[in-house]
C-alpha positions in Angstrom: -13.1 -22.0 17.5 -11.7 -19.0 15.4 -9.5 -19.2 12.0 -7.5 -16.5 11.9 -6.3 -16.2 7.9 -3.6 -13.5 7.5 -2.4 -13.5 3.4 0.6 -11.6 2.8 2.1 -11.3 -0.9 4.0 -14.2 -0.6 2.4 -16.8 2.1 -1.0 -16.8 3.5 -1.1 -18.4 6.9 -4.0 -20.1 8.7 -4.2 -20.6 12.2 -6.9 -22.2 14.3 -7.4 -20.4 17.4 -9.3 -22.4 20.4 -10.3 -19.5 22.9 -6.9 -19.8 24.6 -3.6 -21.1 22.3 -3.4 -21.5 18.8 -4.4 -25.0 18.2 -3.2 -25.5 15.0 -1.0 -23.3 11.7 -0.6 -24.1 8.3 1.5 -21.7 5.8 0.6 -22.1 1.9 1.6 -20.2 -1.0 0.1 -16.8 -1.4 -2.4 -17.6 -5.1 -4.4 -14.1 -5.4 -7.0 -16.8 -8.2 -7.3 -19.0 -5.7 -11.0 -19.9 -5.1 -13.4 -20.6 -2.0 -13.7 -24.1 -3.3 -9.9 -24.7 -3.3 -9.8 -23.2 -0.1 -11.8 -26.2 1.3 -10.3 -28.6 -0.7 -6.6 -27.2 1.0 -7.9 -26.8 4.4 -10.2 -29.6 5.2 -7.7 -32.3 5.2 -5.4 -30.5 7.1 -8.2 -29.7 10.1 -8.4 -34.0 9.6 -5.3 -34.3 10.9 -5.5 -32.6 13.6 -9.0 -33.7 14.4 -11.2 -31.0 13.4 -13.9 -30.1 11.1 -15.2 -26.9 9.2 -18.3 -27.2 12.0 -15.8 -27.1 14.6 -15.1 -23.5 13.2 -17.7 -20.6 14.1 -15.9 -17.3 13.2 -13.2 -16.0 11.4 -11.0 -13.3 10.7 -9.0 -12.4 8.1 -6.1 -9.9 7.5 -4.9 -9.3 3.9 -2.6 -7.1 1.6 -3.4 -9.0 -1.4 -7.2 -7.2 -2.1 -8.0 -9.4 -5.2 -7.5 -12.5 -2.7 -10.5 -11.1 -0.3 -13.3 -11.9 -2.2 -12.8 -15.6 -2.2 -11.4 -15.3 1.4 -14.9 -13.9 2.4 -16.9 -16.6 0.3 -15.2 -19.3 1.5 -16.1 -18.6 5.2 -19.7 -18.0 4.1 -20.0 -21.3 2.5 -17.8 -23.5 4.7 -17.4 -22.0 8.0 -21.0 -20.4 8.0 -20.0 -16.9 9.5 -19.3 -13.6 8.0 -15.4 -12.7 8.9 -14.2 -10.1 10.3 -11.8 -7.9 8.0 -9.2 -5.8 9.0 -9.7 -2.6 6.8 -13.2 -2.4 6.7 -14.7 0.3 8.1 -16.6 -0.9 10.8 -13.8 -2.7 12.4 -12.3 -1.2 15.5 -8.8 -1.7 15.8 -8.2 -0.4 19.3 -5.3 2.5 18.3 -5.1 5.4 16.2 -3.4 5.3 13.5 -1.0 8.6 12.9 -0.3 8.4 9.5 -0.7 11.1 6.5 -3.3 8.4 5.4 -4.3 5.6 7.4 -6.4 3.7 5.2 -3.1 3.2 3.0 -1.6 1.3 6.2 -1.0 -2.4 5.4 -3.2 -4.7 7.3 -0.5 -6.8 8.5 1.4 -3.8 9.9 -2.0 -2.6 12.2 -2.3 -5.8 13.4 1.2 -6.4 14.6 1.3 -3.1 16.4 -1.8 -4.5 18.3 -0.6 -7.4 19.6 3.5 -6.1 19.9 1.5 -3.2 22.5 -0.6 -5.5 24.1 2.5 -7.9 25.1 5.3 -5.2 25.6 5.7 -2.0 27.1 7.0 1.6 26.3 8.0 2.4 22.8 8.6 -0.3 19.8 9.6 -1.3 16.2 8.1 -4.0 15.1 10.1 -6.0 12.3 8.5 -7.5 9.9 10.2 -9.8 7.9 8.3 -10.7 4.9 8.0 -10.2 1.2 8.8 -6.7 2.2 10.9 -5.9 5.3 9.0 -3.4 7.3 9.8 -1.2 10.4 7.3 0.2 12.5 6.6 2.4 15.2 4.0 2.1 18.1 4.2 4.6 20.7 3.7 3.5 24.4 0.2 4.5 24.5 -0.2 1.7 21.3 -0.8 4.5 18.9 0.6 3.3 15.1 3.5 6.3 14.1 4.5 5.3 10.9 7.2 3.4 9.8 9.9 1.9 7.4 9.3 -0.1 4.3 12.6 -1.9 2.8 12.4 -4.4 0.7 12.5 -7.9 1.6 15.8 -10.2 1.6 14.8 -12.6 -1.1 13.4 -9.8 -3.1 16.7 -8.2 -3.0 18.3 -11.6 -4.1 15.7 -12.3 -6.9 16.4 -9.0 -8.1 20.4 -9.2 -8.5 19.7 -12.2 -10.3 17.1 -10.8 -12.5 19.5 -7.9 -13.3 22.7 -9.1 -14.1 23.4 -11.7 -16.5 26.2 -13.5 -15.0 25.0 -13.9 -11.5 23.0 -16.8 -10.4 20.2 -17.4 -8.4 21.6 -18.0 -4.7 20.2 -19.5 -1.4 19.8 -16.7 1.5 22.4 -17.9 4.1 24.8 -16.8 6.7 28.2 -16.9 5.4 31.1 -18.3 7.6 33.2 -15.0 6.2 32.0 -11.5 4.8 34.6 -11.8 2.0 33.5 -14.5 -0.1 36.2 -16.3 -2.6 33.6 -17.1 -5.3 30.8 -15.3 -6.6 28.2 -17.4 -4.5 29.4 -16.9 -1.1 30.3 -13.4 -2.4 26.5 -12.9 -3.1 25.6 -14.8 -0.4 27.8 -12.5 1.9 26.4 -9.1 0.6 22.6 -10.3 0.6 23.2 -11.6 4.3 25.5 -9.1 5.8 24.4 -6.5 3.9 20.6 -7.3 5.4 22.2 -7.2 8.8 23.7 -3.8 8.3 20.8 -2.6 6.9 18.7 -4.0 9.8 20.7 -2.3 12.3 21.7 1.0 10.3 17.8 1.4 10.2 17.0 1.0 13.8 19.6 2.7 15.2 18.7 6.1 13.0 15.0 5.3 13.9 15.8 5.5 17.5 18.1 8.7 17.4 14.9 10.1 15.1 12.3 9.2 17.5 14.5 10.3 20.7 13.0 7.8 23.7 13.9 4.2 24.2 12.4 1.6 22.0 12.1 -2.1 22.2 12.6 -4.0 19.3 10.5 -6.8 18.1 11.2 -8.9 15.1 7.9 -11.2 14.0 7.9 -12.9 9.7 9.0 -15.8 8.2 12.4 -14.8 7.5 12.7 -13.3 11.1 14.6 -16.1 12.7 18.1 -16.2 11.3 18.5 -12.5 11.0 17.5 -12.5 15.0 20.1 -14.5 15.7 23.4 -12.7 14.2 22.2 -9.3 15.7 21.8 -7.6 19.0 19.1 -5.0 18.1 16.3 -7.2 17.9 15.4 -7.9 21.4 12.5 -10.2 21.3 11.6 -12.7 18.3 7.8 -13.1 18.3 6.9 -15.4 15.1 3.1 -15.4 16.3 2.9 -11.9 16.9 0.1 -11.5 13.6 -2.0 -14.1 14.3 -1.9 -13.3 17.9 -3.2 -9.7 17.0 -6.1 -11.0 14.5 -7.4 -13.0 17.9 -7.4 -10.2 19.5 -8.7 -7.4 16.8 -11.6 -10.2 16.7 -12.6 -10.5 20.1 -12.8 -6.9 20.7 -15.1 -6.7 17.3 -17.0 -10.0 18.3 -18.2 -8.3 22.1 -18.8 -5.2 19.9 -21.6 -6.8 17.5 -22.9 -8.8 20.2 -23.6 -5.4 22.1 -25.3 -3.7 19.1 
């Protein structure tokens, strides 16, 4: 079996991969000091319950945009899952597409790996949106080639920071509001962070696709994906296991590729 481990700034997510479906997923909080020991002690009751083991585990591979979180990532599948994972980023890893950017190797890991799998399922054009700590658009061309993209940032960053900056508004809840005008100043915050997010979700795809000039399919994929998905037309497929399903897939093509050499 594979664990496919993609940290993000906020969440890291684990996923245990059988050769065919995602067997089992577990989403804790992103802790860059975390160490390979505390891995363990998280993850092995958690395989328990759904009647694994670490020696049911033989590879790994691990996505990350939280660099000081790699090192222990890396240890811990040395010392418990006995394998050496594979890393998105490092420089003997073959992604599959090219990457089109000024500079690729400043490319968020997360972002390769969801054009991977987004091409691999869909045809012609796409924007993948990513709905995460940051909310991310970007572009894969219909031969799977990464374009570049958009980086906005994410919802409850945006909510954090109102509250962080003004002294007499509270922290709120990111929720749809039953009317954009709000008659207090929750709902009134509430109203701006969630309709304001909408227009800004479709304000940016709609210039992207005027930009770019050919028809585009848009997926949205992240944590925060779901309720945005439903309250707007412009996302056309919502794919929550679009990262994990590309680090499957980035691994298997790097796994036949070692066991040639």
């Amino acid at each position: 079996m594979l664990l496919a481990i993609d940290a993000g700034n906020t969440n890291i997510v684990f996923a245990v991969h059988d050769g065919k479906a995602i067997r089992a997923e577990w989403r804790s909080a992103t802790v860059a000091t975390r160490t390979a020991d505390e891995y363990a002690v998280l993850l092995d009751p958690l395989l328990q319950l759904q009647g694994l083991e670490f020696g049911d585990i033989h590879s790994a591979v691990i996505s990350t945009v939280v660099p000081a979180a790699l090192f222990d990532l890396r240890l811990f599948c040395r010392r418990y899952l006995k394998c050496e994972a594979v890393v998105v980023g490092d420089p003997d890893v073959d992604l599959g597409i090219r990457v089109l950017t000024d500079r690729p190797a400043a490319v968020g890991a997360d972002r390769l790996v969801n054009a991977v799998a987004a091409h691999e399922r869909y045809k012609g054009a796409l924007i993948v949106v990513d709905f995460g700590t940051a909310t991310t658009f970007d572009i894969v061309s219909e031969n799977g080639d990464y374009e570049g993209g958009v980086i906005a940032p994410g919802v409850n960053v945006s909510a954090e920071a109102l509250h962080q900056a003004a002294a007499m508004l509270p922290r709120v809840a990111v929720q749809r509001t039953q009317n954009v005008i709000g008659k207090d100043t929750v709902p009134a915050m509430q109203s701006g962070l969630f309709w304001g997010y909408i227009g800004l979700i479709e304000g940016l795809i709609a210039r992207i696709k005027e930009e770019y000039g050919r028809p585009m399919t848009v997926i949205g994929t992240g944590g925060l994906a779901n309720p945005f998905h439903r309250q707007t037309s412009v996302i056309d497929h919502l794919d929550p296991d679009l990262t994990i399903r590309g680090l499957v897939m980035i691994h298997a093509r790097n796994a036949s590729r070692r066991q040639k050499a």
